[in-house]
DRENGU-470832 format. One record per residue (C-alpha): residue number from 1; residue in three letters; x, y, z. Coordinates in pm, 1 decimal. Example, Ala and Ser with C-alpha at 12.3 -4.5 7.8 and 13.67 -1.06 7.14 Angstrom:
BEGIN
REC    i   aa        px        py        pz
REC    1  Ala    1230.0    -450.0     780.0
REC    2  Ser    1367.0    -106.0     714.0
***
This chain:
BEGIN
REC    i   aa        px        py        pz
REC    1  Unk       0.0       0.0       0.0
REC    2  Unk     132.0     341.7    -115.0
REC    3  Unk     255.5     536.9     242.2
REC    4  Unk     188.2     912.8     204.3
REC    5  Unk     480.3    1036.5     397.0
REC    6  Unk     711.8     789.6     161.4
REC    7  Unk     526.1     973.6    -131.2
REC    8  Unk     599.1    1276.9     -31.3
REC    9  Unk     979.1    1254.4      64.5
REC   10  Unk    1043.2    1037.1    -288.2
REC   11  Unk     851.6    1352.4    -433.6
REC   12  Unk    1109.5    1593.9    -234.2
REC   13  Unk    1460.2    1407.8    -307.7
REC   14  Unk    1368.6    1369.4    -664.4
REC   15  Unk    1277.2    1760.5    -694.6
REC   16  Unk    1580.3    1868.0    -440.4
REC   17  Unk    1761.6    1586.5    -792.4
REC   18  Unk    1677.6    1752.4   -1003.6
REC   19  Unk    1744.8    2146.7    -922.8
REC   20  Unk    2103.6    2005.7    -804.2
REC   21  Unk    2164.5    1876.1   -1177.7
REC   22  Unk    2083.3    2181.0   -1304.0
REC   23  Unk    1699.8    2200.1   -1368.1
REC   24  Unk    1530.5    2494.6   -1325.8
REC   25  Unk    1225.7    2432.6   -1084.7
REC   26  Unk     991.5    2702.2   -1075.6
REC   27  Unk     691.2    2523.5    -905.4
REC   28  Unk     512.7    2229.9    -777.2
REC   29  Unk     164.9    2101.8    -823.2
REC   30  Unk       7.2    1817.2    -681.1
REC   31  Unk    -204.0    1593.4    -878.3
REC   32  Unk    -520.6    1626.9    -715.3
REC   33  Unk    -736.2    1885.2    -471.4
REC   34  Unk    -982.1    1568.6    -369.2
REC   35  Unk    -933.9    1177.9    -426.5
REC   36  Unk   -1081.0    1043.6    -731.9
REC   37  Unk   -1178.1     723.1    -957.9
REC   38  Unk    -839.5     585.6   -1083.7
REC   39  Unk    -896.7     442.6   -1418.9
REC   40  Unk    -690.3     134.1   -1327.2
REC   41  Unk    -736.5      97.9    -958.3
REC   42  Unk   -1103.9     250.2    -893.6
REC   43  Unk   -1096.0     402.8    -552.7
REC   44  Unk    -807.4     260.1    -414.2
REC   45  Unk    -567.3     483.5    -440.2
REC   46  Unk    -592.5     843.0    -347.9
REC   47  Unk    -384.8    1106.8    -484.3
REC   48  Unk    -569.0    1408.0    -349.8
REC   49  Unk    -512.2    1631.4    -128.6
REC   50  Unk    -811.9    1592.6      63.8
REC   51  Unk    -947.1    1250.4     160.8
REC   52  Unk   -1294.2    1165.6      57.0
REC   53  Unk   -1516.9     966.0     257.1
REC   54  Unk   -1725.8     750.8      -5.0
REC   55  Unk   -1945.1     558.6     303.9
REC   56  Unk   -2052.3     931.0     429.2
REC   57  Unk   -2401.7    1035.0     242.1
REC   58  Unk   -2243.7    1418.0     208.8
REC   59  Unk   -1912.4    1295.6     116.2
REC   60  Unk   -1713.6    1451.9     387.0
REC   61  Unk   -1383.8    1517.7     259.9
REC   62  Unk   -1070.2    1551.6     536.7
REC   63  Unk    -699.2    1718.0     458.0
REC   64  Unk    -437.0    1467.2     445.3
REC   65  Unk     -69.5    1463.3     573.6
REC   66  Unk      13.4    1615.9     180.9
REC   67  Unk    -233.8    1896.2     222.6
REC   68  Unk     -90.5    2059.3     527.5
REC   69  Unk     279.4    2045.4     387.5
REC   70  Unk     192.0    2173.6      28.5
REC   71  Unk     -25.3    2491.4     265.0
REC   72  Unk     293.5    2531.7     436.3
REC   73  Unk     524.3    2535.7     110.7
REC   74  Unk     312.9    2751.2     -86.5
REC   75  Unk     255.7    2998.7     235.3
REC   76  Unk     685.9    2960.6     340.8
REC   77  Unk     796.0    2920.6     -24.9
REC   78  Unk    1041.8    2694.2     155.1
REC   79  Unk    1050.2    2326.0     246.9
REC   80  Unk    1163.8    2400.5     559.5
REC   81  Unk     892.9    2306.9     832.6
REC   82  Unk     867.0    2084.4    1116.7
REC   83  Unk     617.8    1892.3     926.7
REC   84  Unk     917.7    1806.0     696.1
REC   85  Unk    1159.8    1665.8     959.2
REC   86  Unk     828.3    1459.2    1134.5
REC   87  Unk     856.7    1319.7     794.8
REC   88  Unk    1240.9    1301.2     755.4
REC   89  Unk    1258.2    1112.1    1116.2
REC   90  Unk     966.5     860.2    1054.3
REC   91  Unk    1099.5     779.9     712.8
REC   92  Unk    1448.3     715.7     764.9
REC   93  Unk    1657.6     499.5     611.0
REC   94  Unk    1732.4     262.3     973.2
REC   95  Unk    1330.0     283.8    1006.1
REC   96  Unk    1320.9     151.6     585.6
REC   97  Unk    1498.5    -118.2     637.8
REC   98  Unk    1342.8    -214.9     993.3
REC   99  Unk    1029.2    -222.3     819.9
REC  100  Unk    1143.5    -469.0     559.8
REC  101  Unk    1254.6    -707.4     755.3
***
């Protein structure tokens, strides 16, 4: 199952890759507001920024892990928030390769 916070630090080294090799990064957008009907995989995966609960009748839809980090960057301009090291410590490599095991 696809882990948010692994998501979204694969999404940050591969951005922080690619301005080092010389790309010129203006921006980031994410790939949804709200989750949505995959073509391939239905409602199983959720790419949105907002969770949507499909068993409420109104739908209630609730801010994920992503959304508050992407509010922060776009408010900070800047990566740098506590959110991100939460998400540095829980996804370390020692805690990657505990979890394999």
């Amino acid at each position: 199952m696809f882990s948010e916070k692994l998501g979204m630090v694969s999404i940050g080294r591969n951005l922080l890759h690619a301005v080092r090799n010389g790309s010129n990064v203006r921006g980031y957008f994410s790939w949804s507001f709200l989750d949505g009907l995959e073509l391939l995989d239905g409602y199983k995966s959720g790419f949105g920024l907002y969770y949507v609960d499909l068993d409420d009748k109104n739908l209630r839809r609730y801010p994920k892990l992503s959304q508050r980090w992407y509010s922060n960057f776009l408010k900070r301009k800047s990566c740098k928030s506590s959110l991100d090291l939460v998400i540095a410590d829980e996804v370390s490599p020692s805690s990657q390769s505990e979890s394999s095991s």
